[in-house]
Every structure is written in C-alpha cells, then in structure tokens.
N, C-alpha and C positions, 0 to 999 in steps of 0.2 A: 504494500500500500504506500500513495506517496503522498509524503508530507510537505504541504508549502508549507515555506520558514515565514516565519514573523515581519511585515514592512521595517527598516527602522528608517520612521519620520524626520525629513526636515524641517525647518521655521526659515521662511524667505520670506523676508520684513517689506513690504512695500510702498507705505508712509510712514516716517516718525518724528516726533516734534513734542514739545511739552504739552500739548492737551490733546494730540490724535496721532492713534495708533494703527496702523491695516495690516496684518500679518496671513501670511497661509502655512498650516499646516500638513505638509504632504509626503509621501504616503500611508491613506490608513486602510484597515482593514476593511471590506464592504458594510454597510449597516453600523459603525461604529464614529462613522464623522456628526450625528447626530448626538450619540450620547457622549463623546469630547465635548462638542459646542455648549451642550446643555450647561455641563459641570462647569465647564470655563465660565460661561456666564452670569450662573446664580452667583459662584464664587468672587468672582469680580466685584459684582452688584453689591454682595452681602456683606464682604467681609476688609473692602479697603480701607483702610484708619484715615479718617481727615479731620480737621479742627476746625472747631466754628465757635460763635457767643452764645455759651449757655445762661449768664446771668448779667445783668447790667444794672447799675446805683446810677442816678441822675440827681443832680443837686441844680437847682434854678436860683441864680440871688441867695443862694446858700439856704433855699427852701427844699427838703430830699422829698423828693417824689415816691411816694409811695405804692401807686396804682396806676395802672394804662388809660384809665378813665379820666386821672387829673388834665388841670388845664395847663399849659405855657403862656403866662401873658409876653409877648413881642416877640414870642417867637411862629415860623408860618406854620410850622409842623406841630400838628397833635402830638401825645404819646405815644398813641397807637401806630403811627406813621414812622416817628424816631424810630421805633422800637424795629420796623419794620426793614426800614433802613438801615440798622444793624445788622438782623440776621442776616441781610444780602453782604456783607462784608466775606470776602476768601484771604483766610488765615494760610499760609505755609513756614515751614521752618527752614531756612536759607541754609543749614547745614546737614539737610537730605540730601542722601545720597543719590544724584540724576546719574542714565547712563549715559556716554557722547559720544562712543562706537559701539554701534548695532551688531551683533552678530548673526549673521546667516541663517545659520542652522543651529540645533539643539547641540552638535558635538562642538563648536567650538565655546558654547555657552557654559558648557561643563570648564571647557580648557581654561578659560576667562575666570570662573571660580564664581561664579554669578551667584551658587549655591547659597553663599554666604550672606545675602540680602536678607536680611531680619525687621520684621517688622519695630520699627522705631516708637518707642513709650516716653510722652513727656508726662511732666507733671502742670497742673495747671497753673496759667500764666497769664496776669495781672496787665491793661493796656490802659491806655487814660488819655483825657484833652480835656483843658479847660481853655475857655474864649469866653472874650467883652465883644459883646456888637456894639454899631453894625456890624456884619459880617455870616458869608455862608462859610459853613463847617463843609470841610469835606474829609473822605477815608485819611487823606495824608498828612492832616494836622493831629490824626493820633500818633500818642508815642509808645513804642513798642518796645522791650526789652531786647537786647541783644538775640539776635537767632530767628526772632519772628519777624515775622514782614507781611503787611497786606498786597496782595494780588492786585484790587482794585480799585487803585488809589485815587480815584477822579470820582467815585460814586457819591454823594450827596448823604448827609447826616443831617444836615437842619440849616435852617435861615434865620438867625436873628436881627431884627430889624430896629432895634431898639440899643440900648448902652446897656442894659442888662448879660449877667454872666451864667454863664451854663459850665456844669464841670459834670463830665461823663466816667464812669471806671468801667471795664466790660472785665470780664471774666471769659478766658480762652481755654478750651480745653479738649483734648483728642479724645477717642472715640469712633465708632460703627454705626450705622445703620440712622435710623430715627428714635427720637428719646423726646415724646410730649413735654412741654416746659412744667403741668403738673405730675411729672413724676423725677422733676428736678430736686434734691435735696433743698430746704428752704434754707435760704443767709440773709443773715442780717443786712438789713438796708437794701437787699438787693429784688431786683422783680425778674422770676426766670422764663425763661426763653424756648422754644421750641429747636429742639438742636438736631438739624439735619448736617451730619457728619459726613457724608458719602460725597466723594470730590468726584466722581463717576456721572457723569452724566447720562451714557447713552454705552451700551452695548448690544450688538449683534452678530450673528454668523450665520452664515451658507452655506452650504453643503453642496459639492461637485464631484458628483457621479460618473466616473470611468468602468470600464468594462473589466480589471480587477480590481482597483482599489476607489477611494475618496479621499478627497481631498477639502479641510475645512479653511474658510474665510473666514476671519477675526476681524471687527469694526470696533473699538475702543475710543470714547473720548471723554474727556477730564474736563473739569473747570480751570487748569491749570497749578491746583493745589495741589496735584501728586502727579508722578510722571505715570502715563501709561504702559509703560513698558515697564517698570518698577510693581505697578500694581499686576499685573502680567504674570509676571515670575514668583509674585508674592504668592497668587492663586495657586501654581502651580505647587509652589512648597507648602503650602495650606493643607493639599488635596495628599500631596507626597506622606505627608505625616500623618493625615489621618488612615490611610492606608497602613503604615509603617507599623503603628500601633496595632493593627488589626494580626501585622506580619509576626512582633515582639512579643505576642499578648499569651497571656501562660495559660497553658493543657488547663481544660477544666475536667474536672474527674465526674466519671458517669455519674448519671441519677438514675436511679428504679422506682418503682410504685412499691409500697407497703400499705399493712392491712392497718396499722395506726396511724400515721400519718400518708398523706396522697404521695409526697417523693420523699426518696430517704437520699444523701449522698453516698456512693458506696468508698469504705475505706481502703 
C-alpha cells in the first residue's frame, strides 16, 4: 500500500506593513485549509493583547466629575462625548518588539528564532493633560510615561472655549478581548470605561482548491497598535502550546464501574 508523505507548508508573505498583513499558506492537505483558517482566525480575533483606557478622573476648575451625566460649563463636549473621545485613543508601547525582515517560508522563521516572540505583560500605566482655555485638547497634548505613545495623535479630546481648566488622568492598561466598563474594578475618583483591547480589526481567509492539495489566504489588519505579523506568530504559539500540553499531559489510569460507587479509579 502507498503512502503519501505529509505536504511541508510554506508562508509567502505578500503584503506587510504595520496595520496589514496578506500571507498564503501553501501546501496543505485536501479539506484541511478550512480548518487552519478557522483556528488562525478565532485565534487572532480572540486572543491578541492590546491596551486601551479603562478608567479616567476628570477635574473641571478643580470641580472632579463624578458621572457621565455631569455638565462642563465652557467646554463644547458633554461627558458623554469626552469620554467617548477617549476610548477612541490607540495606546502602543514603542518598545514592542516589530518584525523588519519578513521571512518567506515557515523554515526560515524557525532559523530567524521567531519562536521566541512572547507575549508582552505591562503593568498599568498612568497618562495625564491638564489645559486653560481657550483652546482645543487634542490626543498629543497628553503626556505619556516613557515606553507609551499614542497612535492617534490629531484625534480631538475637547474644546474649551472659555479661560476655564480641565485636568484629565486616564488609566492604561493591556488586556484581551472586550471587558464592559461595569465589570471594571471601581477607583476612587475615577469613572470606568468600556475596554475594547483587541488592536485587530479585521481578519479573513480563503481557501484555494488544487487537485492534490490547498492552499490558505490570510487577510490580517490592525489599528496599528500591534504588528500583524507579530500577532500572527503569536497565534501560532498560542495554538502550538495548547496542543503541546495535550502532547506533555500525564497517563491517566483507567476507571471501571463498581456496585458502590458509579466509577472507581483502578490502582
């Protein structure tokens, strides 16, 4: 009887930049480029770390805003708007590690030692602006702590129209997924925020059907908070370890049925 051997897949990169990714994965087995895509995807989606504003303290004229509801006299933005204009701010930390040559294929990525990409854990970190109007606030008149840096520095915070002072503190911090601002731990002075962590914006793939193998398309794009080809390889070792565990995971010793209990472990 004959046995075909195993494809071993390459990766030929065919756009890359700090917020989009195109890659193909090729050769895979038949009926298998769907369930690669799949995984790749959720994984992506689910599991890339990015930092955004989970809590922010607002003082007006040295009056601390308590609630989303309060008012701002002379300034043009509600609370509800500020606030809003907040969560649009994209946090990255300037000493992630981007890639700046691509590699080809899977073999030279091992050679490259790519392996060693770890997912990066801060701790939460403190950003601030205070301002006297007149004057519009924008992302670049906050100040950031060494390491952090706003992405979107032209975005609009507030218009003060008046000689009145507004002093903002936000609260930064990493994290997964979505986390409702009431399931945010409560702080003092501070009103919390709805925290979508996920720097991912959009992924997809395709699947190209040959007559013995497939081949998957990969579409990946960022807000430019995390590199897509870093969040990439991350999934990749995400998927590799939970496997790994499955591989490392210790003999479990039989069970039987007994007449006093339903299973017994046998010794």
């Amino acid at each position: 009887m004959y046995l075909r051997s195993f494809f071993n897949p390459s990766l030929k990169i065919l756009k890359a930049n700090q917020t989009h990714l195109q890659l193909i994965i090729s050769p895979i087995e038949r009926h298998f480029g769907a369930t690669i895509g799949n995984i790749l995807r959720k994984t992506i989606l689910r599991f890339t770390v990015g930092n955004t504003a989970t809590a922010v303290r607002i003082k007006h004229d040295d009056v601390l805003i308590t609630h989303e509801f309060q008012s701002l006299h002379g300034v043009n933005e509600q609370v509800q708007e500020l606030l809003l204009n907040i969560k649009s701010l994209l946090f990255k930390y300037s000493d992630t590690k981007h890639i700046t040559a691509m590699p080809s294929s899977l073999k030279q990525r091992y050679e490259n030692n790519l392996s060693q990409l770890e997912e990066q854990r801060y701790t939460p970190t403190f950003v601030w602006l205070r301002k006297q109007g007149p004057c519009t606030i924008k992302a670049s008149d906050i100040i950031c702590k060494s390491g952090l840096e706003i992405i979107n520095k032209d975005s609009n915070i507030c218009t003060i129209t008046t000689n009145s002072t507004i002093d903002i503190t936000i609260l930064v911090e990493s994290g997964i997924g979505y986390v409702p601002g009431m399931q945010q731990s409560i702080r003092n002075d501070f009103i919390a925020l709805d925290a979508l962590y996920s720097p991912v914006r959009h992924v997809s793939f395709y699947v190209r059907r040959f007559h013995l193998y497939e081949e998957v398309f990969l579409d990946i794009q960022t807000t430019g908070a995390a590199n897509p080809y870093v969040s990439f390889f991350n999934a990749i070792q995400y998927i590799k370890q939970k496997f790994q565990f499955i591989i490392e995971a210790p003999k479990f010793k039989q069970i039987k049925k007994t007449k006093n209990s339903r299973f017994k472990i046998k010794s």
